[in-house]
Phi, psi and omega in degrees: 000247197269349171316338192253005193287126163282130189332313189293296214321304190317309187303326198302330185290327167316293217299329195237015159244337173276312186305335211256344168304302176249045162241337193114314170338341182264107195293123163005277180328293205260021171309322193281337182265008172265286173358295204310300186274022145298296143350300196320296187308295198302314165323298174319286183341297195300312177295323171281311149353281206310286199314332229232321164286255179355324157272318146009290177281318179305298171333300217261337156273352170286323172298354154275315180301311159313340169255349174277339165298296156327309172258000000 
């Protein structure tokens, strides 16, 4: 479900719930429930976010440790 979402997919879906939001488009009844997988979507963005810095930064100290090793 959404654990399987690719970072764009979310946004794109943020992205066509704040447009269909602020157009209006959004009936009262399913405001909480856009809201709601709006939480979700961001929640993911954010987690995937994380994960991605973390691997980032491990890169990047093995490529120091490796260059501190080399000379």
């Amino acid at each position: 479900m959404t654990d399987e979402m690719s970072y764009r997919d979310a946004l794109d879906e943020l992205e066509s719930i704040l447009v269909a939001i602020e157009e209006e488009q959004v009936d009262v009844d399913d405001l909480a429930v856009k809201v709601r997988r709006s939480a979700e979507l961001i929640r993911l963005c954010r987690e995937r976010i994380e994960a991605a810095t973390v691997a980032v930064e491990a890169i990047v100290e093995e490529m120091d440790s490796e260059e501190g090793t080399d000379g």
